[in-house]
N, C-alpha and C positions, 0 to 999 in steps of 0.2 A: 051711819056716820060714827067711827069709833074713833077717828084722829082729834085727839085734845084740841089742838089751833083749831081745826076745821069747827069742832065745834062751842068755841068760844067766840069765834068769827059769825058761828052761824048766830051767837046773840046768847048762849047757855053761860050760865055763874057755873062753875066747876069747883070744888071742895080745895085743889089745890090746881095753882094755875099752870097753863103750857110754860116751858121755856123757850128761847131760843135767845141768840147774842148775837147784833150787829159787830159784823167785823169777826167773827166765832172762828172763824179759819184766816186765819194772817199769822204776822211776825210775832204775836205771843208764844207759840208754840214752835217747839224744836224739831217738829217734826214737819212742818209748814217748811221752813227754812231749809230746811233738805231738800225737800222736791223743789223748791223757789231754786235752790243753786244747780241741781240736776236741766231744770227749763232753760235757764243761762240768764235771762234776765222776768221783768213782769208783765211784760205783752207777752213775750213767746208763752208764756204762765196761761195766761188767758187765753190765748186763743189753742193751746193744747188740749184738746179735749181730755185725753188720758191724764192727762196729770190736773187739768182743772177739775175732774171728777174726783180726782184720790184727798184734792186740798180740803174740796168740801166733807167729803168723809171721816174725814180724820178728825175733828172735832164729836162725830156721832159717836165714832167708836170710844173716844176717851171719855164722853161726857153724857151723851145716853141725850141727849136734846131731843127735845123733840120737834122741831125743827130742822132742815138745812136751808141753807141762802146759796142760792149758785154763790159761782166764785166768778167772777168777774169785775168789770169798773163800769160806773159810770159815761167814761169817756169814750167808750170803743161806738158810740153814736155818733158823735161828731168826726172820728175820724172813718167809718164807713158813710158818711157824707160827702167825708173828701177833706177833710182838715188832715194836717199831719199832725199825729199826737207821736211824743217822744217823752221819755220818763230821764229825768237829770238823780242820783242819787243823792241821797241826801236832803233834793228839795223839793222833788214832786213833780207832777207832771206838764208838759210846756204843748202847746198847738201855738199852728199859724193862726194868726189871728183874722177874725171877719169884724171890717169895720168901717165897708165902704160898700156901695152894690156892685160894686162890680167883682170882690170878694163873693160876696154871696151870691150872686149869680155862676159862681164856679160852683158852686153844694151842689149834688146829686138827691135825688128824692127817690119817693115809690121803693121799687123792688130793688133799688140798685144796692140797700143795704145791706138785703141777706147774702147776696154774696161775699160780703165780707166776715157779718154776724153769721154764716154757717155753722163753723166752729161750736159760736156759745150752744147752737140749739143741740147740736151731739153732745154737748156735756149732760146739757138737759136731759136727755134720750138715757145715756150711761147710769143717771142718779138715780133716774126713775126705776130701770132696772136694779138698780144696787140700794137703795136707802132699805132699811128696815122697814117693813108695812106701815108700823107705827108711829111715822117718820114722817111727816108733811115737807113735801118740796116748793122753797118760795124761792121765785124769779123777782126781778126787780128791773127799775131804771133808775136816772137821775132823771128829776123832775124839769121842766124847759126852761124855768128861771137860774135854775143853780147850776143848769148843764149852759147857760148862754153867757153864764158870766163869766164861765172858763175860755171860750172860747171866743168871745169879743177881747178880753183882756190878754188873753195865751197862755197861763195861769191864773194858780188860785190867785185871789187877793184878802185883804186881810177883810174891806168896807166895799167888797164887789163897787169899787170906785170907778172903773172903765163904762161899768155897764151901766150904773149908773147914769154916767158920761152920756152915752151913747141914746139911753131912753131919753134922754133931756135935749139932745141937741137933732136928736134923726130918731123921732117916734116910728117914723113907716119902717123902716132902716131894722128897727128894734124889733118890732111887730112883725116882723113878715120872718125874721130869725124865731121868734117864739113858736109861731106858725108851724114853720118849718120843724124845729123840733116834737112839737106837740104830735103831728103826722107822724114822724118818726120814731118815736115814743109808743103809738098805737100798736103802730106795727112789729115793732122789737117786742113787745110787751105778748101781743098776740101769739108772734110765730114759738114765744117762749110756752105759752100756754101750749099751743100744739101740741110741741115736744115733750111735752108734759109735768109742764108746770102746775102746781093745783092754787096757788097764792101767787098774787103779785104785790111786789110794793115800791111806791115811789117814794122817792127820796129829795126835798127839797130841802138840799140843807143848809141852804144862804135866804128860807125863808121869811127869816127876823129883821133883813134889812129892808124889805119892803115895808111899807105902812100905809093905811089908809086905801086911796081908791087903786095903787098901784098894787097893793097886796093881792086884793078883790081879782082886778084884770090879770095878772102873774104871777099870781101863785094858786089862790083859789079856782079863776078859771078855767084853765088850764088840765088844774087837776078834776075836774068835773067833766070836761069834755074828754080826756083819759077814762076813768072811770066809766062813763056813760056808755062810751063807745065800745070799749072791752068787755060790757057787760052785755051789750046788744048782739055782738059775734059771740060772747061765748055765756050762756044763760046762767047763772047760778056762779058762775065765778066771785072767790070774793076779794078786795083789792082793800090795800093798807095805805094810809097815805101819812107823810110824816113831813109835815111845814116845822121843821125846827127851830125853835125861840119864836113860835109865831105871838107866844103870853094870850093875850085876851082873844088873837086871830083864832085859835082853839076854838074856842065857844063856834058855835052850828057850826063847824065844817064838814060832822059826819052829812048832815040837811043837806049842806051848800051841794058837798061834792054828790053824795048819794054812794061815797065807801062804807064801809063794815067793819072799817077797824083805825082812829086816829092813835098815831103814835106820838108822844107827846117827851121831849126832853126833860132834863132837871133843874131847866133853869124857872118849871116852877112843882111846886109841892106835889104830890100824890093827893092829900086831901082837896086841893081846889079841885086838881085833875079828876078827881071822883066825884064832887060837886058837881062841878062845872061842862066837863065833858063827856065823862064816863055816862051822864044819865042819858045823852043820845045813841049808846050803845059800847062797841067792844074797846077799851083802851089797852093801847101796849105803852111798856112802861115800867117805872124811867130811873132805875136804881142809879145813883152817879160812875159812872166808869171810873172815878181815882180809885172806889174801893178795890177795880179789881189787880189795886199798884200795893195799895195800902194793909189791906183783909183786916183782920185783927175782930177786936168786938164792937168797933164802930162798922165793920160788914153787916156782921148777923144783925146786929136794931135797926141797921137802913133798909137790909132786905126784909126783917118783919116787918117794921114802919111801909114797903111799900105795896107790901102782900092784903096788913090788914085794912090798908087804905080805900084797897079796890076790892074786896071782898065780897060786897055786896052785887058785883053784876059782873058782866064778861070782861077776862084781863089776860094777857099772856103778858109774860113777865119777860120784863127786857132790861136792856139799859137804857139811860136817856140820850146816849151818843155809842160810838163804836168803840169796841176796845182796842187799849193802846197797848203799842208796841212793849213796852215794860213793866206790862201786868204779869203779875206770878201765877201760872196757869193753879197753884196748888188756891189761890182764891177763887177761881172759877168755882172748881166743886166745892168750896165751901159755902159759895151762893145757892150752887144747886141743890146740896145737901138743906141746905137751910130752909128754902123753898118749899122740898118734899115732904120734907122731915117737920119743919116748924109750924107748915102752914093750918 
C-alpha cells in the first residue's frame, strides 16, 4: 500500500499528511467553469461522464492532491428514486417534495437506481483509468438524514425545519424515507466501489441539527448500517463518514459506526479533535474554508495550527466544510505548499 489516504485510513501517522479538498473541483477554478458552460447547465455536468471525469481532474493536475472526489451531487439519489430534482441559479437545487405516503409510495427502490446512476459509475471507470497511480479515488453519498431533508422540504433549509416537521408529526412516514434512503445509499455507494472506487464518504451535512436520541437513530445509525454493509460486500474497504457540526456527537463515532476515518468541521478546534476523536483513529480535517477567500498569514498558522494538532496519529488534511465559490485558487497551493513544505 503506497497511496498516502489508503494509508492513513489504514490507521499509519505519516511525517506529513495526505491532502485532498471538499468541493476541490467546483466554481473556484476557471477552468471548472469552462467545461460547466461547455455541459450547458449542472445535471447535464453530472451525468456526463466525459466531462464529469475531466472536472475532477483538473484539480490533480493543478494541485498534485492526492486525492480525487468524483464529481457529482448528493441529490442524483433521490431523483433516480423518482423525485424530480431541478437546479434554480442562483439558489440551488429544488425536488418534489415527499410528504405524505402516497408521495412516497411513488419512490422506486433496488436496481431501478443504476439505471439512472449509470452515468456516475463510467465516470468512475474513466478516473480510475486516468488519475495518477498515486492518486486515491473517493466516491461518496449524501448521508439519509441530510439527503431526506431536501427532499421532504424540496430544498435546502436553513434549520432542516420541514423535516423536522415531518419526524414529529408522521415518525413511520419519516422512517420508512430513511429506510429507503439508507438501501439506496448501500447500493449507489457499492456500484461506485465496483467501478472502482477505492474510498467512500458520506456526507451528513445537516448533522448538527439533530440531538440527542434523534442524532443516535439518523445520523449515527444510519451511518453504521452504511458502513457495515459496504464493508460485508466489499472486505477491506475503507469508508469516511462526516456528521457535521455534530460537537460532542464526534466523540465514539469511529466505535459506533465501525469507519476508519471521522471527518470533523471547524466548528470545533483541531486540538479537542485530536483529544477527543483522533485517539479512536484517522481524522480528516478541518482547516476553516474562509482561509481559502482570505490566504494571507493567518492561512499559513491555521494550516500549521491544524497539521501540528493531529500529528501524533492518522489525519489527512482537509477542510472543515467545502470550498467556496470565491476562494482564490492561488490560496489553495498556498495550503498545499504549507502542508508539504511546513509539516
Amino acid at each position: 500500500m503506497t497511496k498516502t489516504i489508503l494509508r492513513a485510513l489504514a490507521g499509519e501517522t505519516l511525517p506529513v499528511p495526505p491532502i485532498w479538498m471538499m468541493r476541490q473541483a467546483g466554481r473556484y477554478l476557471p477552468e471548472y467553469k469552462a467545461t460547466r458552460a461547455q455541459a450547458g447547465d449542472f445535471l447535464s455536468l453530472c451525468y456526463n461522464p466525459e466531462l464529469a471525469a475531466e472536472v475532477t481532474l483538473q484539480p490533480i493536475r493543478r494541485y498534485g492532491f492526492d486525492g480525487a472526489i468524483l464529481f457529482a451531487d448528493i441529490l442524483l439519489v433521490p431523483q433516480a428514486l423518482g423525485n424530480d430534482l431541478w437546479f434554480v441559479t442562483g439558489e440551488g437545487p429544488r425536488l418534489s417534495t415527499i410528504t405524505t405516503q402516497a408521495e412516497f409510495d411513488k419512490l422506486g427502490r433496488g436496481e431501478m437506481i443504476h439505471d439512472t446512476l449509470s452515468p456516475i459509475y463510467e465516470t468512475v471507470k474513466i478516473l480510475r483509468r486516468e488519475l495518477p497511480e498515486e492518486t486515491t479515488l473517493i466516491g461518496f453519498a449524501g448521508a439519509p438524514w441530510t439527503v431526506a431533508t431536501y427532499m421532504i422540504a424540496g430544498r435546502g433549509t436553513k434549520d432542516q425545519g420541514p423535516a423536522h416537521a415531518l419526524k414529529a408529526e408522521n415518525r413511520p412516514l419519516f422512517e420508512a424515507i430513511i429506510e429507503r434512503l439508507t438501501e439506496a445509499t448501500i447500493d449507489y455507494l457499492s456500484a461506485q466501489v465496483e467501478a472502482g472506487a477505492e474510498v467512500v464518504k458520506l456526507f451528513d451535512s445537516w448533522a448538527g441539527s439533530l440531538s440527542g436520541e434523534d442524532f443516535r437513530r439518523y445520523a449515527l445509525e444510519p451511518a453504521r448500517i452504511i458502513t457495515q454493509e459496504l464493508k460485508a460486500r466489499h472486505p477491506g474497504l475503507p469508508v469516511i463518514v462526516f456528521p457535521r457540526q455534530a460537537g460532542q456527537g464526534y466523540v465514539g463515532f469511529h466505535e459506533a459506526t465501525g469507519a476508519d476515518c471521522v471527518a470533523v468541521d471547524d466548528s470545533v478546534s483541531p486540538e479537542w479533535a485530536a483529544e477527543h476523536v483522533q485517539v479512536s483513529g484517522c481524522v480528516q480535517g478541518n482547516l476553516a474554508s474562509s482561509h481559502m477567500v482570505t490566504g494571507g498569514d493567518a492561512l499559513v498558522t491555521e494550516t500549521l495550527r491544524v497539521v501540528k494538532a493531529f500529528s501524533k496519529g492518522p489525519h489527512i488534511f482537509n477542510l472543515g466544510h467545502g470550498i467556496t465559490p470565491d476562494a482564490d485558487p492561488e490560496n489553495v497551493q498556498l495550503m498545499i505548499d504549507t502542508v508539504r513544505e511546513g509539516a
